[in-house]
Every structure is written in C-alpha cells, then in structure tokens.
C-alpha positions in Angstrom: 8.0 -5.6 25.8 5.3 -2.7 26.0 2.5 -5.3 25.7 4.0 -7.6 28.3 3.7 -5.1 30.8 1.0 -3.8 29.2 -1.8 -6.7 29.0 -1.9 -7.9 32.7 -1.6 -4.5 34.0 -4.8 -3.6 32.3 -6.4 -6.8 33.5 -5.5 -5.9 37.0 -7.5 -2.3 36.3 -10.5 -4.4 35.7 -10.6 -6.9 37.8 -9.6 -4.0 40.7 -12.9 -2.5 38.9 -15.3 -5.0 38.8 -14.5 -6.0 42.8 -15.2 -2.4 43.6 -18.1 -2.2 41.4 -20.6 -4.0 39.9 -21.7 -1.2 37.6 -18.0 -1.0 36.6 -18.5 -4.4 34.8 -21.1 -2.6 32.9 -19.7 0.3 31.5 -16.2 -2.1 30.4 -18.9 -4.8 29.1 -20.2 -1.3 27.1 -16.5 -0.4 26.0 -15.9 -4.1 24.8 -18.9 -4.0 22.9 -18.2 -1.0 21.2 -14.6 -2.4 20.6 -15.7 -5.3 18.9 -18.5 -3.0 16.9 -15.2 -1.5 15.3 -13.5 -4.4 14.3 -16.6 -5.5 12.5 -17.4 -2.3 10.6 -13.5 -1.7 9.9 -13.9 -5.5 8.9 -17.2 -4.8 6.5 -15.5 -1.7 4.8 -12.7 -3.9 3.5 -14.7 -6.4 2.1 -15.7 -3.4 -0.1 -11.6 -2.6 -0.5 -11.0 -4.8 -3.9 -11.0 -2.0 -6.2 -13.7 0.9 -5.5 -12.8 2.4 -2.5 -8.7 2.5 -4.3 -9.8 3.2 -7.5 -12.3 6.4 -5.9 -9.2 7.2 -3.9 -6.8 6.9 -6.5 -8.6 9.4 -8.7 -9.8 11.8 -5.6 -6.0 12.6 -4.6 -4.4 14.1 -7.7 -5.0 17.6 -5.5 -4.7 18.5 -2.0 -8.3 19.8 -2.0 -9.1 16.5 -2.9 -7.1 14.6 -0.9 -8.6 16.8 2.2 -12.1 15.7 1.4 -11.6 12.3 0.7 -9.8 11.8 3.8 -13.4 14.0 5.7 -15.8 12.1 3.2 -14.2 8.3 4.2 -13.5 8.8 7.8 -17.0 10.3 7.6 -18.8 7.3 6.4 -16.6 4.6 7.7 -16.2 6.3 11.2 -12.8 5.2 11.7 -9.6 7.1 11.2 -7.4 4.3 11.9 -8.7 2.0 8.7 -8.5 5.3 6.8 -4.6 6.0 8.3 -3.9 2.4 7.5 -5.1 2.3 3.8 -3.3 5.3 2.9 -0.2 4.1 4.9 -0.2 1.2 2.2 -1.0 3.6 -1.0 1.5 5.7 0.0 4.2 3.1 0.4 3.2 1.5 -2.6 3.9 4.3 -4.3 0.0 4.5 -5.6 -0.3 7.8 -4.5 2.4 10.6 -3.1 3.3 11.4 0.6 1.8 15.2 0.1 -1.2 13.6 -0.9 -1.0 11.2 2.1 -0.3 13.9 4.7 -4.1 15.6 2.8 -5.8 12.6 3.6 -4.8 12.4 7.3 -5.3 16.1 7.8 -9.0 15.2 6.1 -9.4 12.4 8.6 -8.7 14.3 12.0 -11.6 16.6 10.7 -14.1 13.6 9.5 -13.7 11.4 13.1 -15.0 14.6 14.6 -18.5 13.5 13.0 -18.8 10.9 15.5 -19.0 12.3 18.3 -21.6 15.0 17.1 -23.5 11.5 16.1 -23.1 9.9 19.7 -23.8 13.3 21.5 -26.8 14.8 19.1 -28.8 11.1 18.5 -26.9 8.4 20.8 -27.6 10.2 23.8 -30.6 11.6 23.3 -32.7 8.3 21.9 -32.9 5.0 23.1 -30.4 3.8 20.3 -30.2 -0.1 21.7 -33.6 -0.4 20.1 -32.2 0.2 16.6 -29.5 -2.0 17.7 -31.2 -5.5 17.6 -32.7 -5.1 14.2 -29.5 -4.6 13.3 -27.9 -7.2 14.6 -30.3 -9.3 13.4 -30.6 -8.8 9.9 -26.8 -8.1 10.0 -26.3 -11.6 11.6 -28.3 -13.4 8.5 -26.2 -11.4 5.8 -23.1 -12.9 6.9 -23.7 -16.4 6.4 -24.7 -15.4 2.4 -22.2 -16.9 0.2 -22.0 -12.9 -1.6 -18.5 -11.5 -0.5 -20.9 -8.1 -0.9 -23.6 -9.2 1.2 -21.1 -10.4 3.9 -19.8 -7.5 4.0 -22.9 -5.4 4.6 -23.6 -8.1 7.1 -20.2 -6.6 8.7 -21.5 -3.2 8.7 -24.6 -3.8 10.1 -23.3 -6.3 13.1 -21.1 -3.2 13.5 -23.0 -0.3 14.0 -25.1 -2.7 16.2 -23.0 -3.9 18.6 -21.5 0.3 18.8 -25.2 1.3 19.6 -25.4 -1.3 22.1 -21.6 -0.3 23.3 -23.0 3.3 23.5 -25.9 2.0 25.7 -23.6 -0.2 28.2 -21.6 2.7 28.5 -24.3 5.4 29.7 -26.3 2.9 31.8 -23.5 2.1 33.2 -22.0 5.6 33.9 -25.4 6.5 35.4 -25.3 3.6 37.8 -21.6 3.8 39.1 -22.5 7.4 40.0 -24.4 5.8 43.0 -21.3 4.1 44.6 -18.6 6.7 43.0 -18.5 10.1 41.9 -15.8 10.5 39.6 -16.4 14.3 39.2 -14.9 14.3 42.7 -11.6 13.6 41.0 -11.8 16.4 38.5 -8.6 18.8 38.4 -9.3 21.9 37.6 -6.8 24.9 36.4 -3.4 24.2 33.7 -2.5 21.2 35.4 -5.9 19.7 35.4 -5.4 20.0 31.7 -2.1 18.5 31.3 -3.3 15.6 33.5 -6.7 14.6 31.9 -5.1 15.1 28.4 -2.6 12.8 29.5 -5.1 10.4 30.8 -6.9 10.7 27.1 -3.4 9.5 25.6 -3.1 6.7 27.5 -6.6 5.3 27.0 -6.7 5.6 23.3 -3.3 4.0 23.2 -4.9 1.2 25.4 -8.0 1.1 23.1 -6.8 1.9 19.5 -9.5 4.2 18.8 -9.9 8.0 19.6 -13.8 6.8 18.1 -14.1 4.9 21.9 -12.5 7.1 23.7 -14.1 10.4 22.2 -17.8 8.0 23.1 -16.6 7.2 26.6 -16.2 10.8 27.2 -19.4 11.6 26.4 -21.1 8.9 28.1 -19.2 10.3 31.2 -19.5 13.5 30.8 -23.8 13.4 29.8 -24.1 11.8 33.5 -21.7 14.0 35.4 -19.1 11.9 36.1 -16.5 14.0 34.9 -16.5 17.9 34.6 -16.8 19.9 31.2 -13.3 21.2 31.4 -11.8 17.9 31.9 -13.6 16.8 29.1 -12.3 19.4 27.1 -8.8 18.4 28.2 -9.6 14.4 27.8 -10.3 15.2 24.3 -7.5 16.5 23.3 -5.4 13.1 25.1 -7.6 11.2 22.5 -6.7 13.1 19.8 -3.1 13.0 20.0 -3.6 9.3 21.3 -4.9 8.3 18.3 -1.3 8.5 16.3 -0.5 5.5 17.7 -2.4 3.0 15.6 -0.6 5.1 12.2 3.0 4.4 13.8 2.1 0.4 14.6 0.5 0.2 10.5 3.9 1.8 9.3 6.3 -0.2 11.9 5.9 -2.9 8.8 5.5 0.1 5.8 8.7 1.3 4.1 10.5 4.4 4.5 7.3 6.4 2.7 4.8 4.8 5.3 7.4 5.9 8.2 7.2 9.3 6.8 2.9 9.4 6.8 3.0 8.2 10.5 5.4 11.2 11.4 3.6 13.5 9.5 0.1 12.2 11.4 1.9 12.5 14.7 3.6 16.1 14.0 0.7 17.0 13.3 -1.4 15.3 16.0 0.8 16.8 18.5 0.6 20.6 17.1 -2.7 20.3 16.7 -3.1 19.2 20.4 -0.4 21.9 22.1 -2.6 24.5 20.3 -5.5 23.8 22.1 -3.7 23.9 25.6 -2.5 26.9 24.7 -5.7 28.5 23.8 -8.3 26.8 25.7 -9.5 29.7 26.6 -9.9 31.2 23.2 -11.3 27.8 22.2 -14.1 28.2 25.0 -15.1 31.3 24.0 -15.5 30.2 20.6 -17.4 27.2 21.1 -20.3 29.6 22.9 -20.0 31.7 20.3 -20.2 28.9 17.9 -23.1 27.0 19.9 -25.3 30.0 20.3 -25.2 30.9 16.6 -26.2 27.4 15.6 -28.9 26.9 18.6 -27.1 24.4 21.2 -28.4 24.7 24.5 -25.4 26.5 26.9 -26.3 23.7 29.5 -25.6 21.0 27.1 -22.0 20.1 27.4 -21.9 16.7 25.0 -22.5 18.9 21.7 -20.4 21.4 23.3 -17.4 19.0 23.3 -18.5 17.9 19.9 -18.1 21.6 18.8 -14.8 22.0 20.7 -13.7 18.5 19.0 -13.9 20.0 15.1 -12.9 23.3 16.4 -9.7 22.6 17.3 -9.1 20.0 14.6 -9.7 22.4 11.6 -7.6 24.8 13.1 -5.1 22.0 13.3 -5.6 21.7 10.1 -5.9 25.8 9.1 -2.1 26.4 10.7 -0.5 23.0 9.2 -1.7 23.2 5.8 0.6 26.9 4.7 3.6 24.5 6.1 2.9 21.1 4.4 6.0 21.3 1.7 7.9 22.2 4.5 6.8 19.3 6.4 7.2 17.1 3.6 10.5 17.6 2.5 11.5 17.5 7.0 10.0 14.1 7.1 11.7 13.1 3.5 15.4 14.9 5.2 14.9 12.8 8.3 13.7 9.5 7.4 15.8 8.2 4.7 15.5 4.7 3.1 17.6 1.7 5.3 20.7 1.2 3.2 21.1 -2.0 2.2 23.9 -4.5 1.4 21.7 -7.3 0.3 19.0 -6.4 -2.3 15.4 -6.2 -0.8 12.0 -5.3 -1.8 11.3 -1.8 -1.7 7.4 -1.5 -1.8 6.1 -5.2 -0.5 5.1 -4.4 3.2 2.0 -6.0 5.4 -0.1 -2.8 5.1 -0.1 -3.6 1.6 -1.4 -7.2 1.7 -5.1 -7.1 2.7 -6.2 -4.7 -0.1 -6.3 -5.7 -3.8 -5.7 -3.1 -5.8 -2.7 -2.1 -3.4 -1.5 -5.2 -3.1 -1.6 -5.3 -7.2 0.6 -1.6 -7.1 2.9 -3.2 -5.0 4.1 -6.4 -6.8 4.2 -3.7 -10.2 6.3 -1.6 -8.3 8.4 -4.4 -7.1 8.3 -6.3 -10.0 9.4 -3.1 -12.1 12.1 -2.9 -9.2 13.7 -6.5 -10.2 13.7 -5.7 -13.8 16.0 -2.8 -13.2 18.1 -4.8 -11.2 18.1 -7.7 -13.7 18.7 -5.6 -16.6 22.2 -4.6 -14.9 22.7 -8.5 -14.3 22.0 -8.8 -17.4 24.0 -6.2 -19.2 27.0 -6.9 -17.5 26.4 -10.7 -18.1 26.7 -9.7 -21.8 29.4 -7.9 -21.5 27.8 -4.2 -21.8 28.0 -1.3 -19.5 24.3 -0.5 -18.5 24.8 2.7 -19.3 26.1 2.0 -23.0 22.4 0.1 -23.1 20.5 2.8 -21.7 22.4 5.0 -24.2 21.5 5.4 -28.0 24.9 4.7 -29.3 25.8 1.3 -31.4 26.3 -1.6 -29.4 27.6 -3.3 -31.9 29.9 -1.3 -32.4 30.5 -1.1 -28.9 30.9 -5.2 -28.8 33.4 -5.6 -31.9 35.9 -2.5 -29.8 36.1 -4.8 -26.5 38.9 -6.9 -26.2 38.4 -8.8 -23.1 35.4 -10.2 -21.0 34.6 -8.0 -17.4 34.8 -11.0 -15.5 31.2 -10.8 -14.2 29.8 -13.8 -12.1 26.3 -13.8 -13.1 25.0 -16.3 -10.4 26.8 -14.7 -7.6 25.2 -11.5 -8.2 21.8 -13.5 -8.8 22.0 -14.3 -5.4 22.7 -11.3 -3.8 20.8 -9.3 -5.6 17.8 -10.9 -7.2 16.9 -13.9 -5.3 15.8 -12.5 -2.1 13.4 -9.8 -3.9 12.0 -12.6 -6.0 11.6 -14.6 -2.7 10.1 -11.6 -1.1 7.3 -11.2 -4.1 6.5 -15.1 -4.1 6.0 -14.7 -0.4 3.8 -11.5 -0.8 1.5 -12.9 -3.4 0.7 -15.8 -1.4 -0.5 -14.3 1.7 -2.5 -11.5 -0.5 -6.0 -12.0 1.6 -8.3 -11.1 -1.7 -10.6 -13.9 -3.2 -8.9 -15.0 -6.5 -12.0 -15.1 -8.3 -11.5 -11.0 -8.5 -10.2 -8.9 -11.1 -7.3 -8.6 -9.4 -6.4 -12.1 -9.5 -5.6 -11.9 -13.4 -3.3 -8.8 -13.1 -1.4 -11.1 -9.8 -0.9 -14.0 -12.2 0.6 -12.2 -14.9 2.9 -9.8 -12.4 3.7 -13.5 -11.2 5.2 -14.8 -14.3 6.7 -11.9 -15.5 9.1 -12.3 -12.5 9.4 -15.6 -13.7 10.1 -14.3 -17.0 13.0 -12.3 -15.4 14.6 -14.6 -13.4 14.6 -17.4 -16.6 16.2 -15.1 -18.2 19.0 -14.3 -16.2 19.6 -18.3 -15.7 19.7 -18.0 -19.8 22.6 -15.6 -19.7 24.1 -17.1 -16.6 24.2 -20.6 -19.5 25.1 -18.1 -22.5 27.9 -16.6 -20.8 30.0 -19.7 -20.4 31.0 -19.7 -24.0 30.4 -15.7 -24.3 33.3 -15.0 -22.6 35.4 -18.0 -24.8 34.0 -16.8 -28.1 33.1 -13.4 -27.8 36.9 -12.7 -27.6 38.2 -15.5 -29.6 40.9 -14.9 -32.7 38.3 -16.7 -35.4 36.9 -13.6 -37.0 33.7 -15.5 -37.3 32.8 -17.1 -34.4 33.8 -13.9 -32.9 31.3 -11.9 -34.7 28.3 -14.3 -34.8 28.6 -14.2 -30.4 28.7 -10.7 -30.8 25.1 -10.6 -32.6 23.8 -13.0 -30.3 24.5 -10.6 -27.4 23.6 -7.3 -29.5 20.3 -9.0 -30.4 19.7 -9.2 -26.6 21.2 -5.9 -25.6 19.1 -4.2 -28.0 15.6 -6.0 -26.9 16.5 -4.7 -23.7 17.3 -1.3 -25.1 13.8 -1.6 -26.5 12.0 -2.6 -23.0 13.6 0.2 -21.4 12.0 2.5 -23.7 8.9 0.7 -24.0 8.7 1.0 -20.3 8.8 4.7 -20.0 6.0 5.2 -22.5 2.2 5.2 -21.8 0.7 1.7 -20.7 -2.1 2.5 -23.2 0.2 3.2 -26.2 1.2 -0.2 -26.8 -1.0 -3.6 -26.7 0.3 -7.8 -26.9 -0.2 -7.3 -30.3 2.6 -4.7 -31.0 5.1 -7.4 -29.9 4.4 -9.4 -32.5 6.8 -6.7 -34.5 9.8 -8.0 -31.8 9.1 -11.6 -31.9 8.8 -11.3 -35.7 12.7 -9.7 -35.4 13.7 -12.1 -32.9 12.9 -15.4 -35.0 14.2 -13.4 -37.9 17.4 -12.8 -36.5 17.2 -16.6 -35.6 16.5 -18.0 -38.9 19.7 -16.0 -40.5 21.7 -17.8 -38.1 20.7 -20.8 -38.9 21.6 -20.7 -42.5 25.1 -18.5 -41.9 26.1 -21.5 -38.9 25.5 -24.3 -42.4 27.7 -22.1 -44.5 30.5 -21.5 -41.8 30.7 -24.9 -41.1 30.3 -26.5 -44.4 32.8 -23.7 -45.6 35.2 -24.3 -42.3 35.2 -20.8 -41.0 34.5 -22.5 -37.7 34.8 -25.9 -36.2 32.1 -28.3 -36.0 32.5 -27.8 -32.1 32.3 -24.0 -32.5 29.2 -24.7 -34.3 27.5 -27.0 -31.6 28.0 -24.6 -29.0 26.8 -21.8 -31.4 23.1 -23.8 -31.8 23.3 -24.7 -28.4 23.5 -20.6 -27.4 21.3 -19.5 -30.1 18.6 -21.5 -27.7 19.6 -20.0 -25.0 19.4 -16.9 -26.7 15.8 -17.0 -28.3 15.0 -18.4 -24.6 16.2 -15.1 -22.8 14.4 -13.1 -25.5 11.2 -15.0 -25.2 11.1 -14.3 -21.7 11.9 -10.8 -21.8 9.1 -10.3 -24.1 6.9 -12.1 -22.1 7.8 -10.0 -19.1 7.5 -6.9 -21.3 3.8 -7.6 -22.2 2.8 -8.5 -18.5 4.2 -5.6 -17.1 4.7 -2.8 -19.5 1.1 -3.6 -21.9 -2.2 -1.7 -20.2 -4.1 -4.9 -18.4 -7.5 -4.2 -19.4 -8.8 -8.2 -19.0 -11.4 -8.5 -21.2 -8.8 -6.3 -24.0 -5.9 -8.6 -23.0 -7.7 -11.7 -23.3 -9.0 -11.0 -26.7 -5.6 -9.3 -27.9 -4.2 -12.8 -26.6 -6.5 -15.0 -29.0 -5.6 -13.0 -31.7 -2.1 -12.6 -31.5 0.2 -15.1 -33.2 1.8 -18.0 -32.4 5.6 -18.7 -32.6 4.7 -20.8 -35.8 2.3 -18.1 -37.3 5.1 -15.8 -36.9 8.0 -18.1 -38.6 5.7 -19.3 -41.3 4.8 -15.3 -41.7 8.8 -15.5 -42.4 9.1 -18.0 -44.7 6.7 -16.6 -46.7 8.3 -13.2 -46.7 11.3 -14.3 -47.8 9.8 -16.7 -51.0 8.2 -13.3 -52.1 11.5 -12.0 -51.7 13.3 -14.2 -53.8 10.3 -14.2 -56.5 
C-alpha cells in the first residue's frame, strides 16, 4: 500500500522538478547515478559472498569486540551498511551466529558508513573525481563479460565505484547550477524546530532512497555549494541516520523471529542514537570544533565538519548502548516471540538466507536437523515408543515386551501435518539458492538434500511396518510377538544412537565409523533370517506370519539404511576432499555381509 502511494508521488516531485529546473534534472540524473553505483558494488561484494566473507565473519564474531570491528572493517570496505544489515540479518536467523553478536555487528556498521562521507567530503569534493571515474568504468565494463565469477565480480566493484564518482559529480555540478535559479539556503530553519524538521526531512529521503550512503553524499554536495545551512545539515544527518533502519526491517519482514529481533535492535538503537544528538547538539558542536581544530580542519570547512559530527554522534551511540546490550537482548527476545504454529513450518529457511552460500548451507542444516527431530517423534511413536523412553538410557526392550496394546498412532496423518510442509519448504529453498553449483557449497546442498530424503523414506518405511506392528507386536504367539519386538528395538535403538551421535563433535566421527552400525544392522538381519527357517519349519508361526515377517524385515533394513544415510550427511564433518575419499574406502553392503559370513565360519571353526 506504502509503495502505491509512494511511487507516483515521487514521480510527481520530479517531474514538478525538472519543469522548474533544468539543473534539477542534473543533480536527480547525479542521485540515480550514484543509486545505481550501489547496486552494482552491493552486487560485486556478493559475488565474493560464497564462503570468505561468512567464513571471515563466522570466526570474527565469537566476541563482541569482534563483532564491533567486523561490522566497522566490512561496512568500511564495502561502503554500505544495508548489505552488511542484510547478511547478518540472514546469519543471525540461520542461527550461524547469535543475536548479541548480531546487535555488535550493526553497532560496528553505524560507526564504519561514517567513513564515507569523510571519503566524499575530504577527496570527492575536493578533486575532480569524474576523471577517475571513466577508467573505471571502462576497465570495470570489460571484467564483466569474463567468464570468472571472480573477475565479474571485480568488474561489479569497479562499474560501482564509477558510476558513485560520477553520481558525486552530477550531484555537485548540479547543486552549483540550481543555485542560480533557487537558493535553497533561503528555506533553512533555524532553532529546535528547524532540527526536528530537517531531521525529518533526512528520514524521509533515506526511506525514499534506501541508503543513508546517498543521502549522507547529497548533503554534502548541498551543503559544499551553500544550498543548505550547516546546522540543517547537522540536523539532515541525523534524519539519515535513523532513516537508514528501514532497509534492516524490509530484509527481516521475510527473516524469522531472530532476524525480527536484529531489525529492532538496529532501530532501537538508530533512534537513541539519533534523540541523543537532538538533545545535545550543542554539546555535539562544541565538540566537533574542538575535535576539528585538534586534527587541523579548517573552521570554514563545513563538509569535514559534518563528517566529524557524523562519527561523533555515532560512537557515542554506540558508547551509551553497548553497557545496556543484555538488557536489550533479552527486551527484543521478551517481546518478539516465535509465531506459534498449528501446522509444522520451517524455522530457519527465509529469503535473506537464499543469495549467500554458506548461509544458505547453515540454513537447510538447521532445518534439516529441525525435521529429524520431528521425524524421530513420528517415528518413535510409529513404533510404539514414547520419545522420551528413546531419548532415555533405559531398555527398550524391556520397555516393548511390558506394553500390552498399540497407541493408536496414524503415522501418515501426522506426516502430513507435520513433516510434509517443512520438507516442501527445504525442496523449495534449495532450488532458488542463487550460488553457481559448481562451488563447494554445492556438494554439502546435495547431501543436506538427500538426507531429508533419507528421513522422509524412512518414515514411509514405518508408516508400511506399522500395519503388521500393531497385529503382531501385541499378538498371543509368543514368537511372532517377540521377533516384532526386535525389529522395532533394532530401530529404536539406531535412533537412540543418532541422537547421541548428533550431539557429539562433527569431527569426532567420519563415514567410516558407520560401518560399525551397518555391520550390526545386517547382523541383526542375518539372525533373522535363520530363526524365521526354524520357526516356521518348527511351526512356532504360520507360514503367513512368516511372509509378513520377511516382508517387514525389508522394510526394516530399509528405514535403517536411510537413517544411516541421513546420519552420515548430516551428523559426519563434510570436509569434500575427506568425504570423498572416506566414501571410496568405505564398504559396500556386500563387503560388509561377506565380512559376516566370514566372522561367523571362524566362529564355528
């Protein structure tokens, strides 16, 4: 509804402008120009998003220190808060890193976009930076028809920071022209209210533009030609900082519950951080002299004097905030609670995710660990067992040979509410992940891929078991009885073992160490087989009890199978190069049951 109104009410504005003005057509050609310089460099600095700038971040967060001067050292270099707000929007709500550590990161970023406009004030304005524009441009233009994802990407950056030098350029020609048909100075408001108002003005334009970056440069375009006084400025500033907030709350409109969370702490603190420097403008003006004499800027030039003002009031933000950031952590946690749900959906799959590779990776673990806890309920109950008796250390089968009577569970009915829509949800995710496949990332998507596979196979196993589980599991023949019993034991103890496998280091187990559970699991099988000859040639069971008995000894190798193939894509460390020679070397189904056989002749000699 807001851009409805929004859209042709801005078109009017410029066309209103360029009838009044030609020179007005300039200085919006100039803020178009540097628009579209953004896009490209915010476009270029993902291309370099599959895996170092997550893994640097990643392992520069695990303090608040740290977090703080990643979030100064990436805003810094990328010069653009909103690509930094909008990656850790999607770490934080893939649960890659925490929401303290996310809150760090934005704090870091409101100091680091206050680089850019000592860049545009101290070199933009003082050289004739459209000249260092074209080379750019050029060279930036020829990179991006390379085949190289990398060289495209610098071809981004370049195209980028020409078409913002250019921007920069339209915009101060054309301030210095429009001064001939209108003084905009004329306009300025001086006094509390003057402050209010042009801070007001700075919201709305950043809203309208995305970027505090283009705002912050239109003000000092203006304000280098006189168009608009110092204090408004000041007060302009401070509009664009709190303005900037709202490109955080559109990235976590789509984020979950913890991305919700990073966008109010971003605008909590975007707002403080703003009131305080209305309140204390005049303590902040005094500082800023005090500040510009000591490091040698002229008293007469008011474009680094904003500058100064602009990190002044920013790392006080930050000074005041930081002594109440558990505070504002556990607030944001009190008042933003996860959307209760009555049909299962995913938790960490959201579009702020999707465009960069290792995130997008974290998210379909997260969410693929998410549907193995659901499905291990599914499952337990589909076998008869509490979860908790599972999760539990004491004898299942024990447990089995107490119960007297089936729970009654509908194992496709709860499939459906509960699993199908998640597993939907990850299919969907996966295929509109934006990352070449040819990256590392690809390998660690396909096995994520079928170990949901792996999940929901197995739940269709026990759906199939649990026909004659509930007929035999509870039947009066002893033996039938007990061999159903061990069927489901087998499985609720390899789930036992998953669980626990789960909750241990990544790097403590490899594919190779389930060659110890498969070896069990075709074990198990095998004794089967020859007790189901001597039941039935001995006629403890009937020869119908002993078809369906093969038939779910299938399904029951079938479930395991999956579940171990689910375990080692998502519980085994998934170093490729490790994985892939791990996976020549393990052994085969038939290595394993001929390891078997051979066991068992020494045995018997």
């Amino acid at each position: 509804m807001l851009k409805k109104v929004l859209t042709p009410s801005i078109f009017l504005i410029l066309a209103y402008g360029f009838w009044i003005s030609p020179n007005f057509k300039e200085i919006a050609a100039g803020v178009a120009i540097f628009l579209f310089g953004m896009l490209s460099l915010e476009k270029g600095f993902k291309s370099y998003t599959g895996g170092l700038l997550e893994t640097i971040l990643q392992r520069t967060t695990d303090k608040l220190w740290k977090a703080l001067t990643f979030g100064v050292a990436s805003t810094t270099l990328m010069q653009s808060s909103s690509l930094v707000s909008v990656i850790t929007i999607s770490f934080v709500s893939a649960g890659l890193i925490g929401l303290t550590e996310g809150v760090g990161i934005i704090f870091g970023a409101n100091i680091g976009t206050t680089t850019g406009a000592w860049l545009v004030a101290g070199f933009g304005l003082k050289v004739n930076i459209s000249a260092y524009a074209m080379p750019m441009l050029v060279f930036g233009v020829i990179l991006l028809f390379q085949n190289s994802k990398t060289q495209k990407g610098l071809g981004y950056i370049l195209v980028g920071l020409g078409f913002l030098f250019l921007g920069i350029h339209y915009m101060k020609e054309g301030f210095d022209a429009f001064k001939d048909n209108i003084d905009l100075a004329q306009f300025a408001v001086t006094g509390f209210i003057g402050l209010l108002l042009y801070a007001l003005i700075g919201i709305i334009a950043t809203v309208v533009m995305q970027s505090s970056h283009a705002t912050m440069v239109l003000i000092i375009t203006a304000l280098s030609v006189q168009q608009i006084t110092y204090e408004n400025a000041l007060a302009l500033a401070i509009g664009a900082n709190v303005g900037t907030t709202i490109t955080a709350i559109l990235g976590a409109m789509s984020a979950n519950h913890q991305g919700k969370r990073l966008a109010g702490a971003h605008l909590i603190f975007n707002l403080v951080t703003g009131l305080i420097a209305i309140i204390f403008i005049e303590q902040f003006l005094l500082a800023v002299n005090w500040a510009s004499d000591l490091i040698g800027i002229n008293s007469n030039d008011d474009t680094l004097k904003l500058a100064m003002f602009h990190t002044l009031f920013n790392v006080t933000g930050v000074l005041v905030m930081l002594p109440f950031l558990t505070r504002l952590v556990s607030m944001l946690e009190l008042w933003i609670k996860p959307v209760a749900q009555v049909k299962n959906t995913a938790k960490y799959l959201n579009d702020a995710s999707v465009d960069f590779p290792d995130t997008a990776v974290e998210a379909v673990k997260n969410e693929t660990v998410h549907m193995f806890e659901i499905g291990m309920d599914i499952l337990s109950q589909g076998l008869n067992f509490k979860t908790t008796d599972i999760l539990s250390d004491k004898d299942l089968g024990r447990i089995a040979g107490a119960q007297k009577q089936a729970m009654g569970f509908n194992v496709n009915q709860s499939y459906e509410i509960r699993i199908k829509n998640i597993y939907s949800e990850i299919i969907s995710f996966i295929s509109r992940a934006t990352f070449s496949w040819e990256e590392k990332q690809s390998g660690r998507i396909h096995w994520l891929r079928n170990a949901n596979r792996n999940i929901v196979d197995a739940i269709k196993g026990v759906q199939h078991l649990n026909k004659n589980l509930v007929k035999y599991a509870f039947s009066d023949n002893t033996n039938i009885r007990s061999e159903y019993n061990k069927l489901r034991v087998q499985i609720a103890g390899l789930l036992r073992e998953l669980e626990l496998i789960r909750h241990q280091d990544p790097d403590e187990h490899s594919i190779l160490s389930f060659d110890v559970i498969k070896a069990e699991i075709n074990d198990a099988d095998n004794s089967l087989n020859e007790r189901l000859i001597r039941l039935i040639h001995n006629k403890k069971i009937t020869p119908l009890m002993g078809t369906s008995l093969i038939n779910d000894s299938g399904y029951t190798m079938d479930i395991c199978q999956n579940l171990i193939a689910m375990g080692e894509s998502l519980f085994v460390s998934q170093d490729a190069k490790k994985s892939s020679v791990e996976r020549e070397i393990s052994l085969t189904e038939d290595e394993i049951n001929e390891a078997i056989v051979n066991r068992d002749r020494s045995e018997d000699i």
